[in-house]
Steps between C-alpha positions, in 0.01 A plus 500: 500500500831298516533552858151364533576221302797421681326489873224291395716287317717468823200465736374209244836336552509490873155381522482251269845362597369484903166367421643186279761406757235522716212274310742231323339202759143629310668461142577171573163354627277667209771383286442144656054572517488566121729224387266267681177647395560528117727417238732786356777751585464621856592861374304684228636741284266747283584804264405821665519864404794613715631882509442735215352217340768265537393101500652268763418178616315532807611207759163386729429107641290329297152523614347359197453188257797432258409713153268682665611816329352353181128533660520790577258652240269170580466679881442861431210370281355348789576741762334823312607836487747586756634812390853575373682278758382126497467263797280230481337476852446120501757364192459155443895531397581505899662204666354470890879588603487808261186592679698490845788698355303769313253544826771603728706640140786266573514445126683840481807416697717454187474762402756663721740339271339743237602765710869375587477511074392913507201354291245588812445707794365380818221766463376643167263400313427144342679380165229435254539152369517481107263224458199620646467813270509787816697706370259553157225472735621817701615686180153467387366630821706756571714570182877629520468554873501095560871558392548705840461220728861359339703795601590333854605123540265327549392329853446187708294689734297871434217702561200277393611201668507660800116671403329144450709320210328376254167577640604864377326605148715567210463838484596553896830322446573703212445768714720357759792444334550895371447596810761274557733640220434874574500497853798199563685595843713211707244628816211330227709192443525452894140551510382294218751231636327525903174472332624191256518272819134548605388489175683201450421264825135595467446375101269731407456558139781232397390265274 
């Protein structure tokens, strides 16, 4: 509903607003870590699948090799079947600072700035990247109702990170996320927030 809306969009505000006046000392030193580790852009941008199917660029720090999004087919190969959501476990694409950032999911920060642009939520579920073919990989699995997982903006944080991250199957986090989308309260955004931080510090399942 529109009142719904309108407190989670408020909450997101607040939070996001707090947590990067909060965490600008940490911008600056994994801004200053990947600029001496690799060559490129310390920020990354990539086209996501926003709200109702919206596409946005998607603001993250750069974890990987410069035109790494062009080898991206070259890495699924090798990794296998992974189900609809791809994550290579050990990507040869990863810079040893990227490795760092994505353990303890530092690489997210940015996009907070997403969600001082209404493009994201701090909890929802994750935008599907356009590159890696997720989105006809989920249609495929589980037709029309992939579509469902769009009608909420989508998250920095949600239910399967906070159930094992990528370590979760494909099916599971499909799972996840309507749960997510039929049963969305702010008491489950608290909740799924609390259980971020854990989930976080301990690095389980990032990759």
């Amino acid at each position: 509903t529109r009142l719904n809306f309108a407190a989670k969009r408020t909450f997101d505000l607040a939070f996001s607003l707090v947590l990067l006046g909060l965490t600008a000392p940490l911008w600056l030193i994994a801004a200053l870590l990947i600029k001496l580790d690799s060559p490129g852009p310390v920020l990354y941008r990539q086209k996501r699948y926003g709200y109702k199917g919206r596409v946005f660029s998607a603001y993250k720090f750069r974890t990987m090799e410069e035109g790494a999004e062009s080898k991206v087919q070259a890495v699924q190969g090798q990794s296998g079947p992974s189900g609809a959501f791809f994550k290579a476990k050990k990507d040869p694409r990863v810079t040893r600072v990227g490795r760092f950032l994505r353990r303890f999911s530092l690489d997210e920060f940015p996009q907070f700035i997403n969600v001082l642009r209404r493009e994201m939520s701090v909890v929802g579920p994750r935008p599907l990247a356009l590159t890696t073919g997720e989105l006809e990989r989920l249609e495929k699995d589980f037709g029309a109702t992939a579509k469902k997982r769009m009608n909420i903006l989508p998250g920095i944080t949600g239910l399967w990170q906070v159930s094992g991250r990528s370590d979760v199957s494909s099916e599971q986090r499909f799972s996840l996320d309507l749960f997510y989308v039929e049963h969305w309260s702010l008491g489950m955004d608290l909740e799924i927030i609390i259980k971020t931080v854990p989930a976080v510090l301990f690095g389980k399942g990032a990759y």
